[in-house]
C-alpha positions as CSV (number, residue, x, y, z in Angstrom):
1,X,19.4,2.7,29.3
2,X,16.5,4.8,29.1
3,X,13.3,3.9,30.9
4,X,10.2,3.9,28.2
5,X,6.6,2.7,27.5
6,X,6.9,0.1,25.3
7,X,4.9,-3.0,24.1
8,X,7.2,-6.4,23.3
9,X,6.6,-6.0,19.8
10,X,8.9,-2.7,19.6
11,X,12.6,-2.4,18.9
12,X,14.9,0.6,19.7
13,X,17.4,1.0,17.0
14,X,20.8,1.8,18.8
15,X,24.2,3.2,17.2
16,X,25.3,2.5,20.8
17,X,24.8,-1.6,20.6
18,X,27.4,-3.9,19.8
19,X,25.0,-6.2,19.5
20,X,21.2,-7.0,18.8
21,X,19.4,-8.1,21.8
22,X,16.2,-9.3,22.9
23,X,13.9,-10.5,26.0
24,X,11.4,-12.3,24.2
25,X,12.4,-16.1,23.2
26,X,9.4,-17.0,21.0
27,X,10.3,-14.2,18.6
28,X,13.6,-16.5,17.1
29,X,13.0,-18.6,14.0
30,X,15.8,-21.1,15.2
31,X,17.3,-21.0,18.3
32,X,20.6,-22.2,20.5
33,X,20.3,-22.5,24.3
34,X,23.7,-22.0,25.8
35,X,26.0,-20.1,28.4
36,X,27.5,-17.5,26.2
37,X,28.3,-14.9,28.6
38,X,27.1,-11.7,29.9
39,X,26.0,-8.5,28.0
40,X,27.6,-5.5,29.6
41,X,25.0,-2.4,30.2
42,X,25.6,1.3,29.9
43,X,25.9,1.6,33.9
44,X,28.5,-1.5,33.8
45,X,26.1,-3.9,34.9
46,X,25.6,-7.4,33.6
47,X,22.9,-9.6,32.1
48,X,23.2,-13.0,31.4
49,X,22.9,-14.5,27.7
50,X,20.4,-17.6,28.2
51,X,20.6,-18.5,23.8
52,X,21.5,-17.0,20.4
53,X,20.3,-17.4,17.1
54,X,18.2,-15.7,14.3
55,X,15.2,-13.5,13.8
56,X,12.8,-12.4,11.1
57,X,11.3,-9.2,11.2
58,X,8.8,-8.1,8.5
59,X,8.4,-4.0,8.2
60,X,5.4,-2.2,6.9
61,X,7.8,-2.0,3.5
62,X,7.1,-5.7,2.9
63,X,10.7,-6.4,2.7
64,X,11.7,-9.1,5.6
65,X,15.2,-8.7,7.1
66,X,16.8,-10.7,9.2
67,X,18.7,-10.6,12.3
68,X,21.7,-13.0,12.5
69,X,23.2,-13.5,16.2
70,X,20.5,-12.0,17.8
71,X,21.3,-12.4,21.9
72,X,18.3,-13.7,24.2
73,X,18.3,-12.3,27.2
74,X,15.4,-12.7,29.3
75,X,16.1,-9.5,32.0
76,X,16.2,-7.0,29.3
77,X,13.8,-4.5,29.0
78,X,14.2,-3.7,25.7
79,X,14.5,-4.7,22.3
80,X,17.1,-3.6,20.6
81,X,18.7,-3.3,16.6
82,X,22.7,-2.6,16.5
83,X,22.9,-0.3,14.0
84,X,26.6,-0.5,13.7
85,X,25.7,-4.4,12.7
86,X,23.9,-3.1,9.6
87,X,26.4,-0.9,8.7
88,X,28.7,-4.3,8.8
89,X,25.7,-5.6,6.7
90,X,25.6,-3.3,3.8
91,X,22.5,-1.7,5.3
92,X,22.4,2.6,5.6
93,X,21.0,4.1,8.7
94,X,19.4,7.6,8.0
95,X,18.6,9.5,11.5
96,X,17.0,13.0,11.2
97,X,13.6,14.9,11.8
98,X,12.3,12.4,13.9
99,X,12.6,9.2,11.3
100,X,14.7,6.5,11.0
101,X,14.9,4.7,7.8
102,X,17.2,1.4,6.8
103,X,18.4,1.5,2.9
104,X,20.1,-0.9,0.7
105,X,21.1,1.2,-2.5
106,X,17.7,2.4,-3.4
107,X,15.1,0.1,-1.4
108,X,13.8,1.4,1.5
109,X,14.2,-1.8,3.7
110,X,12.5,-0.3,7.0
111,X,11.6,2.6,8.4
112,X,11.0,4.0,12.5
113,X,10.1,6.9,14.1
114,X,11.8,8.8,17.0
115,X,9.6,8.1,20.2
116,X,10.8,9.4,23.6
117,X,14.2,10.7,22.5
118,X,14.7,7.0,20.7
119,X,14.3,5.8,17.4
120,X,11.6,2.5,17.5
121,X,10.3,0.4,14.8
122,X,7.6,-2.0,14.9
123,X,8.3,-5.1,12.5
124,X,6.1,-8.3,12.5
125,X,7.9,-11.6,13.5
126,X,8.1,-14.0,11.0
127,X,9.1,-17.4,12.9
128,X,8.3,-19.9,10.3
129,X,10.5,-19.0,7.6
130,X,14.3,-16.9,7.3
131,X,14.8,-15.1,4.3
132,X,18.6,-13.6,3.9
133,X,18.2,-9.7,2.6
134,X,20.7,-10.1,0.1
135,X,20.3,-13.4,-1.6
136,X,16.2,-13.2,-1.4
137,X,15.3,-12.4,-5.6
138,X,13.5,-9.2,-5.5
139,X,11.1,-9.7,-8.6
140,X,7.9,-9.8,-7.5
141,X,8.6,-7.0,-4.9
142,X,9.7,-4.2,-7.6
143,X,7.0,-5.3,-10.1
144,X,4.8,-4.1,-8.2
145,X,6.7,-1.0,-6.5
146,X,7.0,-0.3,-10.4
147,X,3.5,-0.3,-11.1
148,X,3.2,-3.9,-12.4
149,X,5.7,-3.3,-15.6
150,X,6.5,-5.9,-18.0
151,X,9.5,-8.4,-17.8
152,X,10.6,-6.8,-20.9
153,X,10.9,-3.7,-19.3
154,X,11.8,-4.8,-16.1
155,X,14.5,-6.6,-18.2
156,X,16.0,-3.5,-19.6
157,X,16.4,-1.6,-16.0
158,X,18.0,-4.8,-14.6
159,X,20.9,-4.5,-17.6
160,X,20.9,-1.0,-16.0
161,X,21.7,-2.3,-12.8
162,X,19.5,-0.5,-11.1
163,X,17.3,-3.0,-9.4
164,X,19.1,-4.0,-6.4
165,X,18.2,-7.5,-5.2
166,X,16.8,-9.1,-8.9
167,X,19.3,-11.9,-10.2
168,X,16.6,-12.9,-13.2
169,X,13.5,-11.5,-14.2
170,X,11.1,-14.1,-14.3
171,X,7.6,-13.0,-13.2
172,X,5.3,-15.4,-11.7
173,X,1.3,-15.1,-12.3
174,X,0.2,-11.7,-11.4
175,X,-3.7,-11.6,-10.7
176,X,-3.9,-8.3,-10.7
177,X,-1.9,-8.0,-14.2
178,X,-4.3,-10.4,-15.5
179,X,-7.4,-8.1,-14.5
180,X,-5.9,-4.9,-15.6
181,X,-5.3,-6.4,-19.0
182,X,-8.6,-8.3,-19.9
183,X,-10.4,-6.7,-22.9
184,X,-14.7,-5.6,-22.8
185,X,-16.7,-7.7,-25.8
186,X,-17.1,-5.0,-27.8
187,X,-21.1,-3.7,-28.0
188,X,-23.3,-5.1,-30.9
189,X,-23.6,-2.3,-34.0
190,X,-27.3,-2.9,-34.0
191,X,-28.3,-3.8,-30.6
192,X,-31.8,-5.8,-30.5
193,X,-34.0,-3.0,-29.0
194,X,-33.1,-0.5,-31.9
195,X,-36.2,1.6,-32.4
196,X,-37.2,3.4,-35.7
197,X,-38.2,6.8,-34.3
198,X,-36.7,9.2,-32.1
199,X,-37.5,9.1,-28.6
200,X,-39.3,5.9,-29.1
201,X,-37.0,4.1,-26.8
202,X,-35.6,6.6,-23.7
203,X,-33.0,5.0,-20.9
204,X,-32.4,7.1,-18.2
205,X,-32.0,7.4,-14.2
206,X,-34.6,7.6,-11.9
207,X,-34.2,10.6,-10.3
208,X,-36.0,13.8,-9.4
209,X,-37.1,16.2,-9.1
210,X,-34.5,18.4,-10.1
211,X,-33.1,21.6,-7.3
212,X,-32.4,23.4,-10.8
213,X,-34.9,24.2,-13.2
214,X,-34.5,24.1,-16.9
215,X,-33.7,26.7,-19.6
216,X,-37.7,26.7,-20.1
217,X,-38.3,26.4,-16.0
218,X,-39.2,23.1,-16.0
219,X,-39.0,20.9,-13.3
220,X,-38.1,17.6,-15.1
221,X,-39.8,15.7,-12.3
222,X,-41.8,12.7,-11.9
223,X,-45.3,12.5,-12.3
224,X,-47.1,10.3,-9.7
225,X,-50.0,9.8,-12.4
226,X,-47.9,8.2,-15.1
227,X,-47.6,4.6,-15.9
228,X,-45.4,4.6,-18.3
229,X,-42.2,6.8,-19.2
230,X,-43.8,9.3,-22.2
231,X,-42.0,12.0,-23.0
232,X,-43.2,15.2,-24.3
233,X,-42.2,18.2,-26.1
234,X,-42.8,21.4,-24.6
235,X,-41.9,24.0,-26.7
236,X,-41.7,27.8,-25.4
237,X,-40.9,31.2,-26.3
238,X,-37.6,32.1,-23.7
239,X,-36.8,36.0,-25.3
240,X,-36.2,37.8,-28.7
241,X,-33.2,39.6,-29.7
242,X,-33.0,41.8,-32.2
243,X,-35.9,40.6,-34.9
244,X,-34.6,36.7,-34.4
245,X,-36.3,34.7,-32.0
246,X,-35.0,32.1,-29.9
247,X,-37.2,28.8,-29.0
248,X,-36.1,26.4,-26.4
249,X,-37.5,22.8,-26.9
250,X,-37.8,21.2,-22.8
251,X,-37.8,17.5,-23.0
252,X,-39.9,16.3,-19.8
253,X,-39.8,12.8,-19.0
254,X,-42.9,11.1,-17.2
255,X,-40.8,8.5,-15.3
256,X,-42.7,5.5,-13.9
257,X,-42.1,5.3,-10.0
């Protein structure tokens, strides 16, 4: 065993373990107090087994995976995840460049990092409910890994095969599906505050005054004096090329403060 800094909530994923093991007895969703022998250590020493039974653990994936068999013992410093157990599972360990990630076909299921020469994980316990990995339906989880798609299309990569975990597609009510899909009331053609002449009616930002000036050099900013937004035309001689001259009309807009 390797002494580390470690909080309750982490686990050390070991190819070494025969077993998965762990000191804390509030983390089991069912539990079975018992004598069931002794675990033996990497320096041949021996810990008692005070119960066995199940645990939940919920990774930063969203997918929940539980631990069958999980051995409570109450002297152990660490928490520990047999790898050799998910092998037995169906699971795929991946060691290498410091990460550990757990696959099952093409789902990431979980994912560690290496911390101290050992690669740790830090799931969420889920006590109240025990979801088994490989009958829990996977619907809702790849329709949104997918980007929200449709059941029909969902339905056309599950005849593919390729969605590991769905039995049926059958979508439940996706509020975010329902937002993404509500249409605007279009505008009116002729909205009430049409107005007959140009520049009659202006909308704009209040904002000003402006770091760069105009083609003319104006400003555009408001004056404190006006009352009312009334715009002018301000028209100016910029340059002449040739025997054409150019004129630039500057819009400034008097913008009520």
């Amino acid at each position: 065993m390797v002494n580390i800094t470690h909080d309750d909530s982490s686990w050390v994923v070991d190819s070494g373990a025969t077993c998965h093991v762990t000191s804390q007895r509030d983390f089991y969703s069912s539990y079975t107090p018992g004598n069931f022998g002794n675990v033996r250590m990497g320096n041949n020493g021996q810990l008692k087994i005070a119960g066995i039974k199940d645990i939940c653990l919920k990774f930063d994936t969203g997918i929940e995976l539980v631990l069958h068999n999980v051995k409570h013992v109450p002297d152990m410093r660490l928490n520990l995840i047999s790898a050799g157990l998910l092998d037995d599972d169906g699971y795929s360990n991946n060691f290498g460049n410091g990460i550990w990630k757990l696959t099952r076909g093409s789902l990431i299921v979980a994912r560690g990092k290496r911390c101290s020469k050992l690669y740790m994980t830090h799931p969420k316990i889920f006590k109240d409910r025990v979801n088994v990995m490989v009958n829990t339906d996977m619907t809702d989880l790849w329709h949104k890994r997918l980007g929200h798609m449709s059941e029909k299309g969902m339905s056309l990569l599950l005849e593919r095969n390729v969605l590991p975990g769905v039995h049926d597609i059958h979508l439940k009510k996706c509020s975010h599906c329902l937002a993404g899909k509500q249409n605007r009331v279009s505008f009116k053609s002729h909205p009430p505050s049409r107005k007959e002449s140009i520049l009659d009616l202006v909308h704009s930002d209040v904002c000003g005054p402006m770091k760069t000036r105009t083609l003319c050099h104006a400003p555009d900013r408001p004056d404190d004096v006006a009352t009312a937004a009334q715009p002018f035309v301000n028209i100016r001689r910029l340059f002449s090329l040739g025997n054409a001259r150019l004129l630039c009309i500057s819009i400034t807009l008097r913008i009520l403060i």
